[in-house]
C-alpha atoms as one frame of an Amber mdcrd trajectory, in Angstrom:
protein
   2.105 -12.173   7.762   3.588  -8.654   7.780   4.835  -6.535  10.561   3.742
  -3.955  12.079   4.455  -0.543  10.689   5.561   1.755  13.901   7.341  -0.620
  17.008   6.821   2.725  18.597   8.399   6.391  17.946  11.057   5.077  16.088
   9.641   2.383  14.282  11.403   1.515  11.196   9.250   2.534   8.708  10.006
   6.286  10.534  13.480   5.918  10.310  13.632   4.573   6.854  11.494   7.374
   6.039  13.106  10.075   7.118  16.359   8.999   5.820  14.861   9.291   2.420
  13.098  12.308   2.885  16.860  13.646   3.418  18.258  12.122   0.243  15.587
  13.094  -1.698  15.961  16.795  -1.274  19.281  16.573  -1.400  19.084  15.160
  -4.770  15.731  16.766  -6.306  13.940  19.825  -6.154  10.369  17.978  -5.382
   6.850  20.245  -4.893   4.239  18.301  -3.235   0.820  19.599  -4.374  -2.681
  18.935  -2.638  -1.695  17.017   0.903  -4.854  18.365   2.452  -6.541  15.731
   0.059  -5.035  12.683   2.033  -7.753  11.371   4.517  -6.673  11.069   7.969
  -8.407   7.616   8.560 -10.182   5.269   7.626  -7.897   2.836   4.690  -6.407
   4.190   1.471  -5.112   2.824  -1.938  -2.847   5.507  -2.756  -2.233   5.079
  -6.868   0.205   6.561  -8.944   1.854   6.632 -12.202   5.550   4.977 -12.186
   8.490   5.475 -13.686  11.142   4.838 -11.427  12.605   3.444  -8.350  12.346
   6.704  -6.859   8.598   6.815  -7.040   7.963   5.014  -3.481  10.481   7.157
  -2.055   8.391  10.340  -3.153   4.987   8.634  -2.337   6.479   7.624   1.301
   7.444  11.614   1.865   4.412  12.957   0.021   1.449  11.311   2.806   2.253
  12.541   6.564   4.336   9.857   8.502   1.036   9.406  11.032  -0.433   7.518
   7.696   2.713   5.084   6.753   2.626   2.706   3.896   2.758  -0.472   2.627
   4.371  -0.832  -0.689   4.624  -4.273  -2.758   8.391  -5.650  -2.725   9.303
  -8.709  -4.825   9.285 -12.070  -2.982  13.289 -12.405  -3.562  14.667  -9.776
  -1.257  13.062 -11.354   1.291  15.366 -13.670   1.440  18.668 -11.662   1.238
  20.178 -11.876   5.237  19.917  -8.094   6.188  17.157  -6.382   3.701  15.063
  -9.087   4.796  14.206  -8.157   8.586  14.311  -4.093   7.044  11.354  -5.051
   4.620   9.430  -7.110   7.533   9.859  -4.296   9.971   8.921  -1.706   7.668
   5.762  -3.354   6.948   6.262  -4.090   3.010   4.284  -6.420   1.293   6.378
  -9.543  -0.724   4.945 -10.500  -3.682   5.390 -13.109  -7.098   5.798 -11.053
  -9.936   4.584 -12.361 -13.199   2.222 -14.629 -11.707  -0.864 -14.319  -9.060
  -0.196 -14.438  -5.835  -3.250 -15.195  -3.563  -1.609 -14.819  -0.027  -0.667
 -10.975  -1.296  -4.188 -10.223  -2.355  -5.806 -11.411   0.883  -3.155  -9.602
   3.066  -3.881  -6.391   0.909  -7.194  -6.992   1.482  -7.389  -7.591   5.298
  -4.633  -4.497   5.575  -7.136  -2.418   3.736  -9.930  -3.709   6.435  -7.525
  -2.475   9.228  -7.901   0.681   7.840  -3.926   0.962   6.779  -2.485   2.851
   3.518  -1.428   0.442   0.635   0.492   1.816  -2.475   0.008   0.645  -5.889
   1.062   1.022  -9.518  -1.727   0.901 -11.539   0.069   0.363 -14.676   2.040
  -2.461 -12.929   5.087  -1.605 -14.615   7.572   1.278 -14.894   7.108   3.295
 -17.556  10.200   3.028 -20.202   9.728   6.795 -21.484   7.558   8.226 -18.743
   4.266   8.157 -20.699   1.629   6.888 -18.961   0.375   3.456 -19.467  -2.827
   1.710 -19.585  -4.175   0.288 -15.952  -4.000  -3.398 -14.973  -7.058  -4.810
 -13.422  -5.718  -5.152 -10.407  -5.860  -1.988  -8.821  -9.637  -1.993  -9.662
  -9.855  -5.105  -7.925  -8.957  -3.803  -4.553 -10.732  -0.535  -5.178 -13.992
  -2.520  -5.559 -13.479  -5.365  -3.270 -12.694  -2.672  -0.429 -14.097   0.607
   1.568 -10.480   2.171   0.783 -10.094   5.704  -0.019  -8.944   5.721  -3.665
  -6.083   8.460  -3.635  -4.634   9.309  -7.439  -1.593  10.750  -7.658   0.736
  12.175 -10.629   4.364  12.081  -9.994   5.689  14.625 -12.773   9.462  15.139
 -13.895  12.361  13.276 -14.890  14.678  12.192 -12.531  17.755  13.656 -12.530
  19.784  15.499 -10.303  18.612  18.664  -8.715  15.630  18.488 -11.069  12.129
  19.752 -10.684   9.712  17.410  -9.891   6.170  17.159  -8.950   4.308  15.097
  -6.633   0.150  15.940  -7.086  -2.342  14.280  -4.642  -6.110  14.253  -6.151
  -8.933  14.162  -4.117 -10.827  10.802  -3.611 -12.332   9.103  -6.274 -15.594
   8.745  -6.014 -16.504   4.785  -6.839 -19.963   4.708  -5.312 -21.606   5.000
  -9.115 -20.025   1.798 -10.498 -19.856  -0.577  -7.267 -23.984   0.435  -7.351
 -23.743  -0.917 -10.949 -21.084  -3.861 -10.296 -18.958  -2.564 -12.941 -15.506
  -4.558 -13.085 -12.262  -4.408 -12.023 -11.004  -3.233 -15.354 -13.518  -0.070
 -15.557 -12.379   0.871 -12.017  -9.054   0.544 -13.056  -9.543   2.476 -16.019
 -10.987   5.394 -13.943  -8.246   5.584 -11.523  -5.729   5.498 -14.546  -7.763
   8.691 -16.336  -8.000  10.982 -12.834  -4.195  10.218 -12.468  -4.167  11.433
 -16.256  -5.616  14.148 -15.783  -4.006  15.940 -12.575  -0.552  14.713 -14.812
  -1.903  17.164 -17.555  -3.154  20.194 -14.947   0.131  20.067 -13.494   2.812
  19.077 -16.073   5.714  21.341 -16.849   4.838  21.749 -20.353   1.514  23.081
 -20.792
């Protein structure tokens, strides 16, 4: 079972957050668009699109530190010495990549039911060229299974140093009209994917 997030005011997840937030703006020029949009309770399944290692790091900075998350880490760096115990008191999430993983679906689940703030990548991948990819079911699954706030957000730029780089939150999805029709995980998923689309495309550097 995972740890508690915050072992008081300077609870790891804190510290390991703010030591990031430091690096980050040291090495990017990031804008964080639409944080009023972030609930301040109840649970939330913050998606994005991803394209790099960097993308938690933005995510963790972009929702206030009273709301910390829970990202997915793979099973294996749990078991190296030191990273371990940072990972547990953090709060992350190990999971089995390639393969499902039952005790990481019921402890998203049961987070999501303590009213916490779980990350995913809908795509479950990084994205090679930075397009955006086609959602897995997944994230669908714990959008419909759960009461969560369903937070989109587009991450926008290319990482490199002192770059610009943007970071919109969405509002809510609304899910209401296909859990009244028990539509599937995959249309869910779909949805999330498109709204994330779409605030990519309002905000990209391009248009």
């Amino acid at each position: 079972m995972s740890k508690p997030l915050n072992n008081g005011p300077f609870g790891m997840y804190r510290l390991a957050r703010g030591v990031v937030n430091i690096i980050q703006r040291a090495s990017f020029r990031v804008e964080f668009i639409g944080r009023e949009h972030v609930p301040k309770d109840g649970a939330i399944l913050v998606c994005s699109n991803h394209q790099s290692n960097w993308d938690p790091v933005l995510l963790a900075c972009a929702i206030p530190k009273e709301r910390p998350l829970r990202f997915f880490a793979k099973k294996e760096l749990f078991s190296v010495p030191v990273l371990k115990h940072i990972l547990n008191r953090a709060g992350q999430i190990p999971v089995s990549r390639g393969e499902g993983d039952r005790q990481a679906l019921r402890v998203v689940l049961q987070k999501l039911k303590e009213d916490e703030v779980i990350s995913i990548f809908p795509e479950g991948t990084r994205s090679k060229d930075g397009t955006l990819g086609k959602a897995q079911a997944g994230v669908g699954f714990f959008a419909m299974r759960s009461d969560a706030h369903i937070l989109p957000i587009a991450i926008i730029g290319r990482y490199k140093f002192r770059a610009k780089l943007r970071v919109v939150i969405g509002k809510p999805i609304d899910l209401a009209p296909l859990k009244e029709r028990k539509a599937n995980a995959q249309e869910a998923a779909d949805l999330i994917m498109d709204t994330i689309a779409d605030l990519y495309l309002k905000h990209s550097f391009t248009k």
